[in-house]
PAPA-60325 format. One record per residue (C-alpha): x, y, z; chain. Coordinates in steps of 0.2 Angstrom, whole numbers. Example, Ala and Ser with C-alpha at 12.3 -4.5 7.8 and 13.67 -1.06 7.14 Angstrom:
residues 2
+-------+-------+-------+-------+
|    xx |    yy |    zz | chain |
+-------+-------+-------+-------+
|    62 |   -22 |    39 |     A |
|    68 |    -5 |    36 |     A |
+-------+-------+-------+-------+
***
This chain:
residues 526
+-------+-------+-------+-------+
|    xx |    yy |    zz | chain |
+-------+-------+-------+-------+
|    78 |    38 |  -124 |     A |
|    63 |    40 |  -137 |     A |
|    47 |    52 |  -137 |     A |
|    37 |    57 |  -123 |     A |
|    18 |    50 |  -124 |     A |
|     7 |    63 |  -117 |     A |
|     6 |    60 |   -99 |     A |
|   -12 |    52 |   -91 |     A |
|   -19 |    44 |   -76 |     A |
|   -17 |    24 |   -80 |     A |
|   -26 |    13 |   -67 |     A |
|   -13 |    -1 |   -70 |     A |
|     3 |    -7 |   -73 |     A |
|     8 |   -25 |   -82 |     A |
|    26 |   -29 |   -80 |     A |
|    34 |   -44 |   -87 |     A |
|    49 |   -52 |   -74 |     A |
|    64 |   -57 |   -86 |     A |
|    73 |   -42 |   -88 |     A |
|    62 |   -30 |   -81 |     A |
|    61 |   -35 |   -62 |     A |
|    73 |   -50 |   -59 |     A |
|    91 |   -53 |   -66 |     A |
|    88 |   -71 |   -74 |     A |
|    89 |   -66 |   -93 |     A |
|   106 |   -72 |   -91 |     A |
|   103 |   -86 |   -84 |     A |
|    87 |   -90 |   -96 |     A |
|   101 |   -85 |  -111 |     A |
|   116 |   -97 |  -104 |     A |
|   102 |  -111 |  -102 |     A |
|    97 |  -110 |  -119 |     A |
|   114 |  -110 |  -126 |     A |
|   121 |  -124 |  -117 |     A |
|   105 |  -135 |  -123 |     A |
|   105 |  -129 |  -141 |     A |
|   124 |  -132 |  -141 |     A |
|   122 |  -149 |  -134 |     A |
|   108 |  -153 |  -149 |     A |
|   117 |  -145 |  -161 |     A |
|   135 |  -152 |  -161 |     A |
|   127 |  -170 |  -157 |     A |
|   119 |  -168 |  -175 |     A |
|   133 |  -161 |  -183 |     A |
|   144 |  -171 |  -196 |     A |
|   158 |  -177 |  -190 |     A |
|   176 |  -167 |  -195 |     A |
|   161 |  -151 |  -197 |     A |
|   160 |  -136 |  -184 |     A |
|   141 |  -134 |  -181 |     A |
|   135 |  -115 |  -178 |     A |
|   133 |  -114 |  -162 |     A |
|   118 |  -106 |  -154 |     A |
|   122 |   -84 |  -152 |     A |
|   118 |   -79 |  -136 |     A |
|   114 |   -59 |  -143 |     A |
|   104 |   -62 |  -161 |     A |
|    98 |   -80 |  -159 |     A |
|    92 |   -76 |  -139 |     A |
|    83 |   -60 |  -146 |     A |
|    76 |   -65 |  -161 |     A |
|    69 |   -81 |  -156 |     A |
|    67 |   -86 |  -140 |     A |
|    67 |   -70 |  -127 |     A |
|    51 |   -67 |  -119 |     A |
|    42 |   -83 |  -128 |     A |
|    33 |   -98 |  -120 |     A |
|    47 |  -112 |  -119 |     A |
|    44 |  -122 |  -131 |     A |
|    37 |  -108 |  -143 |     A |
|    54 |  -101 |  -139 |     A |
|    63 |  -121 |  -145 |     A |
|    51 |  -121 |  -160 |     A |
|    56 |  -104 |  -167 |     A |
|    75 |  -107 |  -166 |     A |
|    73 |  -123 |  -174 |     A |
|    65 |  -116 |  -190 |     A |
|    80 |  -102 |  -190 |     A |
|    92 |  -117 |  -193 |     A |
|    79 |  -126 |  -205 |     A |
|    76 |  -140 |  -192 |     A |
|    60 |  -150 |  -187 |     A |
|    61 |  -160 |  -175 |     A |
|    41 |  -172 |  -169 |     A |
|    33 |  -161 |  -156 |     A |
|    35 |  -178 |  -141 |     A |
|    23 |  -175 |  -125 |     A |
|    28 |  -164 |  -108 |     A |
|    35 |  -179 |  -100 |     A |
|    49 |  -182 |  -113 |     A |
|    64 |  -186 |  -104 |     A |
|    76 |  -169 |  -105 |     A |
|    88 |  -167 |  -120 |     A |
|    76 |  -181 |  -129 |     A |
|    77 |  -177 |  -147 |     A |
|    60 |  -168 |  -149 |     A |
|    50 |  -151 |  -144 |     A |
|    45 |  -154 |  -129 |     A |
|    63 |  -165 |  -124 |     A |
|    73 |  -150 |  -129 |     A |
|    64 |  -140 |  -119 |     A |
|    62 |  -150 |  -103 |     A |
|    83 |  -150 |  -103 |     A |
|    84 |  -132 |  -107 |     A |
|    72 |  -129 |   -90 |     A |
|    85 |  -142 |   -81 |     A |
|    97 |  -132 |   -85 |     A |
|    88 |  -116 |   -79 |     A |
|    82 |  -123 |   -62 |     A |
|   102 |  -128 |   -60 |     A |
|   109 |  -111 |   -61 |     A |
|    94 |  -104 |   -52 |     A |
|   100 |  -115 |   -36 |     A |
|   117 |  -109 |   -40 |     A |
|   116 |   -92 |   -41 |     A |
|   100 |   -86 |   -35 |     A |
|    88 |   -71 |   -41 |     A |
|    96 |   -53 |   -42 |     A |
|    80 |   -42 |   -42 |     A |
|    82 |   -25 |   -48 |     A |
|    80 |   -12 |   -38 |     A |
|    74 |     3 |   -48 |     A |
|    60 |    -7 |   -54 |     A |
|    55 |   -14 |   -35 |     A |
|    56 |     8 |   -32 |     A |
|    45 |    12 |   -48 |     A |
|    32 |    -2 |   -44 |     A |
|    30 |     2 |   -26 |     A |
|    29 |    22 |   -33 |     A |
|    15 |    16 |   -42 |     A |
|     6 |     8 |   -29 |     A |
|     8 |    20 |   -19 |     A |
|    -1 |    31 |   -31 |     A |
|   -17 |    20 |   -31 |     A |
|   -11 |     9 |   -49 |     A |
|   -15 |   -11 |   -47 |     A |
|    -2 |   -20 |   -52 |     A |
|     3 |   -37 |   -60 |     A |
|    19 |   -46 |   -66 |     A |
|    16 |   -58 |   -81 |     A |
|    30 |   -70 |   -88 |     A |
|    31 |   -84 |  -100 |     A |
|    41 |   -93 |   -89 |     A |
|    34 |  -109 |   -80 |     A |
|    46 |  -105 |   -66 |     A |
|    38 |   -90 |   -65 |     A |
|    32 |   -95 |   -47 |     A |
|    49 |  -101 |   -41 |     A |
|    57 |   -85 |   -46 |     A |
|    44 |   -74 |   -37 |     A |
|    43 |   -85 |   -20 |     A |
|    65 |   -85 |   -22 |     A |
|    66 |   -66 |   -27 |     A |
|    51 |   -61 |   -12 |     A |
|    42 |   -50 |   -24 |     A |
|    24 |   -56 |   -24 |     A |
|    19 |   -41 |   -11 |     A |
|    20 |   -30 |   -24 |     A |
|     7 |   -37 |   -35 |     A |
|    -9 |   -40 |   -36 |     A |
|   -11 |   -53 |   -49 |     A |
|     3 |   -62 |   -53 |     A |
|     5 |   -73 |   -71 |     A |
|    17 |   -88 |   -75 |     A |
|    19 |   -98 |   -90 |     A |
|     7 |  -113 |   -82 |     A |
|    -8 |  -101 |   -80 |     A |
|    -4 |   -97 |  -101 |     A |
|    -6 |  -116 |  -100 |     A |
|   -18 |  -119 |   -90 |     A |
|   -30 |  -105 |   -98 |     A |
|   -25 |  -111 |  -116 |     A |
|   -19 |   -94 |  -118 |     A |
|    -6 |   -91 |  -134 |     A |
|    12 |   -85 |  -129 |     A |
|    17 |   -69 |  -135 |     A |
|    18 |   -58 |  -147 |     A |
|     2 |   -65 |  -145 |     A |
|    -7 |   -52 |  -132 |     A |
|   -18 |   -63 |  -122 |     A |
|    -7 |   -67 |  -108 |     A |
|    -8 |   -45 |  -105 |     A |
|   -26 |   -44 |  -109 |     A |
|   -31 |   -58 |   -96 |     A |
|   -20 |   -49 |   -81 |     A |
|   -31 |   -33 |   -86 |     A |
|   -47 |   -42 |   -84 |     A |
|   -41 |   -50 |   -68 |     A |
|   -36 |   -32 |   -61 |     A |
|   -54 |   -27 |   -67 |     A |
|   -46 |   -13 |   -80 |     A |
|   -48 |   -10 |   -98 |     A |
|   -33 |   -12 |  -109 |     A |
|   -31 |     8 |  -113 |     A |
|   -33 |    12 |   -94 |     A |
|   -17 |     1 |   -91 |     A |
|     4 |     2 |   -97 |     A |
|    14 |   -11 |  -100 |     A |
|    33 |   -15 |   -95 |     A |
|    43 |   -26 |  -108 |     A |
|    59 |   -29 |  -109 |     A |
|    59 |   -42 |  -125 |     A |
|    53 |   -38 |  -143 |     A |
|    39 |   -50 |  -143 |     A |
|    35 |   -43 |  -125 |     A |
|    33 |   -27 |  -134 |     A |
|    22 |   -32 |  -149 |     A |
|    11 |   -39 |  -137 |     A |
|     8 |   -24 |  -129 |     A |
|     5 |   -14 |  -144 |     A |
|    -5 |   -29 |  -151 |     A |
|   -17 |   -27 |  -135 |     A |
|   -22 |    -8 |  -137 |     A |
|   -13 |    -4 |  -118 |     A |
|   -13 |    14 |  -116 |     A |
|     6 |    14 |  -112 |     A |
|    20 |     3 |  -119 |     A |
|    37 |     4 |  -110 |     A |
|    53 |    -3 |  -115 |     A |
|    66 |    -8 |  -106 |     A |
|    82 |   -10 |  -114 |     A |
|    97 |    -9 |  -102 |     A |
|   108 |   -14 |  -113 |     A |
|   105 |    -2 |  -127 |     A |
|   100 |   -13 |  -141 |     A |
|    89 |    -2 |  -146 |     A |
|    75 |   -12 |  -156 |     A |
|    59 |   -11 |  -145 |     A |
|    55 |     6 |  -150 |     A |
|    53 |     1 |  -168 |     A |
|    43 |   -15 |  -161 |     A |
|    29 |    -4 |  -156 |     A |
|    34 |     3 |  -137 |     A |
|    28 |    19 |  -137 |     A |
|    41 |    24 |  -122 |     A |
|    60 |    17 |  -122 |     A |
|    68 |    18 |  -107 |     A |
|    87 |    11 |   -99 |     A |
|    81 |     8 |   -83 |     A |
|    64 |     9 |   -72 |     A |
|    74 |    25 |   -61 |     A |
|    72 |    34 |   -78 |     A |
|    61 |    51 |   -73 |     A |
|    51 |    53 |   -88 |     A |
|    39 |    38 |   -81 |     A |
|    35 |    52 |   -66 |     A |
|    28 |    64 |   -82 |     A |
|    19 |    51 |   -91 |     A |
|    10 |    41 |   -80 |     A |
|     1 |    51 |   -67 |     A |
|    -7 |    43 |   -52 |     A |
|   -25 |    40 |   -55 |     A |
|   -41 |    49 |   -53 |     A |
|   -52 |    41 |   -39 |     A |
|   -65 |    28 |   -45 |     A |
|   -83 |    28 |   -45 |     A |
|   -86 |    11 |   -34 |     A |
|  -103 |    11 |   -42 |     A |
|   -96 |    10 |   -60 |     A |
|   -80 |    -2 |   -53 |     A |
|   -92 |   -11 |   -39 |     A |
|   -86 |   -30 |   -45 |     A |
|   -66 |   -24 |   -45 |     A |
|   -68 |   -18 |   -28 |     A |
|   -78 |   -30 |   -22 |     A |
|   -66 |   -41 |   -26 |     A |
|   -50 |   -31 |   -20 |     A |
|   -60 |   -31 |    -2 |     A |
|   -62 |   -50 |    -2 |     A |
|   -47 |   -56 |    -8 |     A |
|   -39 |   -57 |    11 |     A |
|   -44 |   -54 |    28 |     A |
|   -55 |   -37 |    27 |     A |
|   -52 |   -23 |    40 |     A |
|   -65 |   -11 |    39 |     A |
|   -64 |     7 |    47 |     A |
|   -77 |    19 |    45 |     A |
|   -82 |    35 |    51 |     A |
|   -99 |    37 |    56 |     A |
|  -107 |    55 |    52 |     A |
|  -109 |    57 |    32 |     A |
|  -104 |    41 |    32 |     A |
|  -112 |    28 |    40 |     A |
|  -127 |    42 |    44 |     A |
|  -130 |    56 |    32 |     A |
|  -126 |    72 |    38 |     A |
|  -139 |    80 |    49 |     A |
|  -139 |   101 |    56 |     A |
|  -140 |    94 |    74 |     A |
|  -127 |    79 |    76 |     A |
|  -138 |    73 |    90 |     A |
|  -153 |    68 |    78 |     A |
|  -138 |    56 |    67 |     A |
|  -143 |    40 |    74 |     A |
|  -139 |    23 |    63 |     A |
|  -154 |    16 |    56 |     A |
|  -160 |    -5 |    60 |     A |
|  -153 |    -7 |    41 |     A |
|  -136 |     0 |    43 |     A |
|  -134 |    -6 |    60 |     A |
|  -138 |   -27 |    53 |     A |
|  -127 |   -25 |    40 |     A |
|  -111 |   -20 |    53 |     A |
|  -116 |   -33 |    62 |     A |
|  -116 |   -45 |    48 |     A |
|  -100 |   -39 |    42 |     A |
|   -91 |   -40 |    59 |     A |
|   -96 |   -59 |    59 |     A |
|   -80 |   -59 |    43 |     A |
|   -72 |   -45 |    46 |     A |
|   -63 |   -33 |    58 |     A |
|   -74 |   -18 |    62 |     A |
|   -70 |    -2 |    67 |     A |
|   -80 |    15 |    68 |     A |
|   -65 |    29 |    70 |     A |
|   -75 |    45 |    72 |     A |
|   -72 |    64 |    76 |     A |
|   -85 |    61 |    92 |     A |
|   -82 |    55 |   108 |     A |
|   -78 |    38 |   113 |     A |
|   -94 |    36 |   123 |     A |
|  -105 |    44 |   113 |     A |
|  -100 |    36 |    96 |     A |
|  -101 |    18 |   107 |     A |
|  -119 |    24 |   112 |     A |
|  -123 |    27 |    94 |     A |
|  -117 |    11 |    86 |     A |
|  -123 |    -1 |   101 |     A |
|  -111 |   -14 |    94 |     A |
|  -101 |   -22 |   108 |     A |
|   -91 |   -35 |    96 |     A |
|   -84 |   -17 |    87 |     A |
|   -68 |    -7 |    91 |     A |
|   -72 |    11 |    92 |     A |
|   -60 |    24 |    91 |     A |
|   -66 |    42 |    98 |     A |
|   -61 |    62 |    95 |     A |
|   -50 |    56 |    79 |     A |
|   -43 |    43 |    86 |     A |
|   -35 |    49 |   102 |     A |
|   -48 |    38 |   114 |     A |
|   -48 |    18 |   108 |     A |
|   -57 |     4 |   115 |     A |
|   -64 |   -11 |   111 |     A |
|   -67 |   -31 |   116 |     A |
|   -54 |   -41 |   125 |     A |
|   -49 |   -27 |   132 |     A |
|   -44 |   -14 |   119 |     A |
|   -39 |     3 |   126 |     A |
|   -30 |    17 |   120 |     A |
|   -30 |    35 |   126 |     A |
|   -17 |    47 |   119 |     A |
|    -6 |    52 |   132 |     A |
|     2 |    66 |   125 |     A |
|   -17 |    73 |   122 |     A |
|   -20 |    71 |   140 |     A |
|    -6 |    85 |   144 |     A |
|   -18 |    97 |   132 |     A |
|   -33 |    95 |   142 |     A |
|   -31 |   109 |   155 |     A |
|   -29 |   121 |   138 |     A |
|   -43 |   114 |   131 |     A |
|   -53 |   118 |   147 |     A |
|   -47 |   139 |   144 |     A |
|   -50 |   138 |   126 |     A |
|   -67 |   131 |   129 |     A |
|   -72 |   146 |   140 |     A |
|   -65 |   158 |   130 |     A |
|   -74 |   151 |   114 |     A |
|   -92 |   152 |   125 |     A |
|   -89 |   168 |   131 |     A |
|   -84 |   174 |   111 |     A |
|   -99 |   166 |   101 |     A |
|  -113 |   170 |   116 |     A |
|  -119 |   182 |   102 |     A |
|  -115 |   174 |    86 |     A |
|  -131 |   167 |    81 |     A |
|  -131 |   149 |    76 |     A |
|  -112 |   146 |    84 |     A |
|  -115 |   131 |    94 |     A |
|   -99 |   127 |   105 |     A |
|   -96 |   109 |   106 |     A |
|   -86 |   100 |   120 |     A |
|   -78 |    85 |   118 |     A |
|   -64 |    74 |   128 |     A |
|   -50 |    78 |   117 |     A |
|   -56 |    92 |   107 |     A |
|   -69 |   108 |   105 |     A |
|   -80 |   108 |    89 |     A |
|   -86 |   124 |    84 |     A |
|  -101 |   121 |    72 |     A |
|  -107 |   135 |    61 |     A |
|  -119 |   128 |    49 |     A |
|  -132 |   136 |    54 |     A |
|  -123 |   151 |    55 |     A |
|  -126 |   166 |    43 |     A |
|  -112 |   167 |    27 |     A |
|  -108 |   183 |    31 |     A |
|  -103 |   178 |    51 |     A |
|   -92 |   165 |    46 |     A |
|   -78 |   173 |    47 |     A |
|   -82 |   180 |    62 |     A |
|   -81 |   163 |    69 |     A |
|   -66 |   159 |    63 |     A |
|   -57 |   175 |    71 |     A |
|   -65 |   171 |    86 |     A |
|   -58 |   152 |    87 |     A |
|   -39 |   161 |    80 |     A |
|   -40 |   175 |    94 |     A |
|   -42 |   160 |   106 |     A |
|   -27 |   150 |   101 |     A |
|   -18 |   164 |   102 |     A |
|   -11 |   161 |   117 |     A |
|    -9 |   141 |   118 |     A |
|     8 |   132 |   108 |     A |
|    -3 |   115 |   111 |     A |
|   -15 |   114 |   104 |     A |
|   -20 |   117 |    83 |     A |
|   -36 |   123 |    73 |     A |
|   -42 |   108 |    61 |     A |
|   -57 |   111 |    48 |     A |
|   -72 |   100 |    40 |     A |
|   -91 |   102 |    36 |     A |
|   -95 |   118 |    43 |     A |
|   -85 |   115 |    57 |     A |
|   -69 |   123 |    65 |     A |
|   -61 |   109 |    76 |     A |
|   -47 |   113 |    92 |     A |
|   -37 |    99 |    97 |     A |
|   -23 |    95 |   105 |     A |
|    -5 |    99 |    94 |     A |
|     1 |    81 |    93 |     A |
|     5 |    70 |    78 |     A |
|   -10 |    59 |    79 |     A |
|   -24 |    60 |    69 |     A |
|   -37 |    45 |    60 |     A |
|   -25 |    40 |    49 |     A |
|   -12 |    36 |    62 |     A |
|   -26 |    28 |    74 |     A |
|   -30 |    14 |    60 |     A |
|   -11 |    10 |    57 |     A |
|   -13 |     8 |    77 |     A |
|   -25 |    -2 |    78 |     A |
|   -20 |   -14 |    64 |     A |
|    -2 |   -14 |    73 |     A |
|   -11 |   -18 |    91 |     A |
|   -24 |   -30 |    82 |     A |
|   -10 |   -41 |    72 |     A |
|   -17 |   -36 |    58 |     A |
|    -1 |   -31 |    47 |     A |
|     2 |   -48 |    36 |     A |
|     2 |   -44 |    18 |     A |
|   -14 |   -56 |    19 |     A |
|   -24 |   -43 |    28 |     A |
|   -35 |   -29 |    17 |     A |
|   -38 |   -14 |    26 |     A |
|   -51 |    -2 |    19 |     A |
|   -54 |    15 |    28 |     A |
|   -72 |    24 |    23 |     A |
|   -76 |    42 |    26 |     A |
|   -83 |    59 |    20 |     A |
|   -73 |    71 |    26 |     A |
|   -54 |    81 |    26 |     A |
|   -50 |    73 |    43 |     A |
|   -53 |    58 |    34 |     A |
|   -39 |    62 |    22 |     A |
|   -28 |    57 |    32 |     A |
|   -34 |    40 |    34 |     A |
|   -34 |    38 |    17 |     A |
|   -16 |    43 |    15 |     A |
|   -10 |    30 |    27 |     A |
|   -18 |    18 |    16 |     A |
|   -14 |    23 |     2 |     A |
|     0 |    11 |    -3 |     A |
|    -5 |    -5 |     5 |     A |
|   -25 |    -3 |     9 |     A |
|   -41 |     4 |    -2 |     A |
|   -49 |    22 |     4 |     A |
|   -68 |    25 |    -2 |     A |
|   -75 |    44 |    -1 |     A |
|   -93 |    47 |     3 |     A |
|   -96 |    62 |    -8 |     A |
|   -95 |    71 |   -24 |     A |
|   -85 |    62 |   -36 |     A |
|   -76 |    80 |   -44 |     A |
|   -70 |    84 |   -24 |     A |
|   -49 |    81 |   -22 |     A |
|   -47 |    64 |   -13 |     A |
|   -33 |    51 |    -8 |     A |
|   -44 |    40 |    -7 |     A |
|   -46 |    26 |   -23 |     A |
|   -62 |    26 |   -25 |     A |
|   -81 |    35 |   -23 |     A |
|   -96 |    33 |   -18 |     A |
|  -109 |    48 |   -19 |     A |
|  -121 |    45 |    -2 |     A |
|  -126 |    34 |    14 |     A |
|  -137 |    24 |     4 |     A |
|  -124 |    19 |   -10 |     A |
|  -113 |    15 |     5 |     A |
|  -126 |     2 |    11 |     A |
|  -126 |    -5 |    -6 |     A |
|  -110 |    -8 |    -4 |     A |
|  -110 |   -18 |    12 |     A |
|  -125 |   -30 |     6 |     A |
|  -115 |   -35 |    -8 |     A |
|  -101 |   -38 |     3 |     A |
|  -109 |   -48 |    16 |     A |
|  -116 |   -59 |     2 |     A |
|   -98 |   -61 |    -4 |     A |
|   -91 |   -64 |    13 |     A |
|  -105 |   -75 |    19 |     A |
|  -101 |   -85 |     2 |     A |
|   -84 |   -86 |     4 |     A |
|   -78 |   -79 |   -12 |     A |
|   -63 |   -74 |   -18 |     A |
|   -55 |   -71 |   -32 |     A |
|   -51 |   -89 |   -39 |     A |
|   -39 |   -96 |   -50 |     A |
|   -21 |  -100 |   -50 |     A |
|   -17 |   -79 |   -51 |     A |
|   -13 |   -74 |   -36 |     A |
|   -19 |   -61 |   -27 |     A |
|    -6 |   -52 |   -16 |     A |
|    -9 |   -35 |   -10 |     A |
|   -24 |   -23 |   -13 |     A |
+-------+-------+-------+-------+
***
């Protein structure tokens, strides 16, 4: 409905709830009339028809998307009245600020019980589109019954910081157009003011988006009324289904954890932390013979420390035993050849069954590969349970490809089983759909770890880890071990072993200290 901004990678969205998520403007509107009715034919002359209170310009103009009693305080001076400012506990309807206020949330909370919160669905699609896309979210209302309406409407899974009129109060925060309200949600989702856009439905929702510097300010006007876009909002749209918002906002670049460390510190401590992690180029750096990648007394401490707090699990290309062997953790749960072989305390055990039935073929393929790359120096063929690692890095460029053919020629023959790639490496396994990212949604499944209180947060180095990433993307954190200009679906980066370890001291401090985010935001989802 007005000119497309340039599109860019924004790192959060801010949403306001009246309008934009929930159904209650109506109800906030029909509460405001019947009070300021009430007031003002009480005070009217007798044998006089008061003015009564317009529930399209006077709702717009003075009270939508304000702090309640700003909102009574600005419709009062529209009609010329002052009324004594009274105290919070002023009986409702009582002839002051606060009075009239109190009866106008009365009268709220009565046709909330009545008629319950309609959320809109094409903004619950957009926001969990944007999650999904690795952007932080948070709703922020003036509303005191912010909370009520979030808890009755179920929405507080899809944000991560989460704003009501009592934290305004509490914080001594100014309402809007006043941006405040904004700028603290951006500091709380650890982003700067330009990285984030804002969602508005009211005019002086809109002013104090602009009023903030926010990269991105959307307007909302399903109604058509047609004023936000010459309040400041730099985007108008009728509804949150409205594709342009797929052109302009564009999912985010990963992050550098070192440059983000306190924001991700505290998305991976604001729940019950799940930590998967692959072990070579991970928790190892990578070596040319994988036997000589063993975890040193440092590393090995810190998991320890961390599984005292935390879930731990290594999920790794090797096999079960050998990656058990090399951890020499026995409170950890270990997940061997990608995932397809699973154990761990109490009795954890998993081994894929449909893999099982590929064995045999992997037995053939293994011979054939031996018998192929006798000759090719530096090929070492590499058995495991579930799968055949070809490894070429110490082979010359120009024989590369040679490798490749050879590991092709032999999967000419078998329909189960499929040729996967990573560092220096050609990889057969068997041709089911399995892979890590499906082996951590298994183990948080067989674990009960899928309450919305749970943060999982895979780490890894390579494509196999991609897919791990993926599976987390919409309700977990991904951090790749590597060059931060390589593609990635993960959220954020770190560049080596030794930044990775880093990480997990400042981690173990925080969980040994039990900190959290505090306040009365609440932190949902990472």
């Amino acid at each position: 409905m007005s000119r497309k901004p340039e599109p860019k990678p924004y790192r959060a969205a801010i949403l306001d709830m009246d309008g934009v998520l929930t159904r209650t403007v109506e109800l906030h509107a029909r509460a405001w009339k019947v009070m300021f009715d009430e007031f003002l034919e009480a005070r009217c002359e007798p044998g006089v028809d008061f003015q009564p209170f317009d529930m399209e310009s006077d709702y717009r103009r003075f009270v939508d998307g304000k702090p309640r009693y700003d909102g009574v305080r600005s419709f009062l001076e529209s009609r010329g009245l002052q009324l004594p400012e009274g105290t919070p506990e002023d009986s409702p309807g009582e002839e002051s600020v606060f009075g009239l206020g109190n009866r106008k949330n009365e009268l709220f909370h009565e046709l909330l019980v009545d008629q319950g919160v309609e959320v809109y669905p094409d903004a619950v699609e957009r926001v969990e589109e944007w999650r999904s896309q690795g952007l932080r979210t948070a709703l922020v209302t003036s509303s005191r019954n912010g909370s009520t309406i979030v808890e009755s409407a179920k929405l507080a899974p899809l944000f991560d910081v989460i704003l009501d009129g009592e934290d305004t109060a509490e914080l001594g925060l100014p309402g809007k157009p006043a941006p405040d309200i904004f700028l603290e949600a951006a500091r709380l989702l650890n982003v700067q003011a330009d990285e984030a856009l804002v969602v508005e439905d009211a005019v002086s929702g809109v002013e104090a988006g602009r009023a903030g510097g926010f990269g991105l300010v959307v307007g909302v006007d399903r109604n058509g009324g047609g004023e936000l876009g010459s309040h400041g909002a730099n985007l108008v749209v009728r509804d949150l289904s409205d594709p342009v918002l797929e052109k302009v906002v564009s999912p985010p670049a990963a992050s550098s954890a070192l440059d983000h460390l306190d924001e991700l510190l505290d998305r991976m401590t604001q729940g019950r932390l799940a930590l998967f992690l692959d072990y070579d180029g991970t928790l190892t750096p990578i070596v040319p013979r994988p036997e000589d990648a063993t975890l040193s007394p440092a590393m090995r401490d810190l998991l320890e420390t961390l599984s005292d707090s935390a879930t731990v699990a290594v999920v790794s290309g090797r096999d079960l035993a050998d990656v058990q062997g090399l951890v020499r953790l026995e409170g950890l749960r270990y997940a061997g050849s990608h995932g397809f072989d699973i154990a761990g305390p109490a009795g954890l055990r998993m081994q894929h069954e449909e893999a099982q039935e590929s064995l045999p073929d992997l037995d053939e393929v293994e011979a054939d590969l031996t018998r192929a790359l006798d000759e090719v120096d530096g090929a070492r063929v590499e058995r495991k349970h579930f799968a055949i690692a070809v490894h070429y890095r110490d082979v010359a460029e120009e024989a590369v490809s040679q490798v490749e053919e050879a590991v092709d020629r032999a999967l000419e023959g078998s329909t189960g089983l499929r040729k996967k790639g990573g560092k220096k490496i050609f990889e057969v396994q068997p041709d089911v759909k399995w892979d890590k990212g499906r082996a951590v949604l298994w183990l948080l499944e067989e674990l009960g770890l899928t309450s919305p209180d749970v943060v999982p947060v895979y780490i890894g180095d390579d494509v196999t880890d991609e897919d791990a990433f993926e599976a987390l993307r919409d309700h977990g954190l991904g951090i790749r071990v590597g060059p931060e200009d390589e593609e990635t679906a993960a959220h954020y980066t770190l560049p080596d072993t030794d930044e990775l370890e880093r990480l997990f001291r400042e981690l173990a401090k925080r969980l040994a200290d039990g900190a959290g985010p505090g306040g009365r935001h609440r932190e949902v989802h990472p």
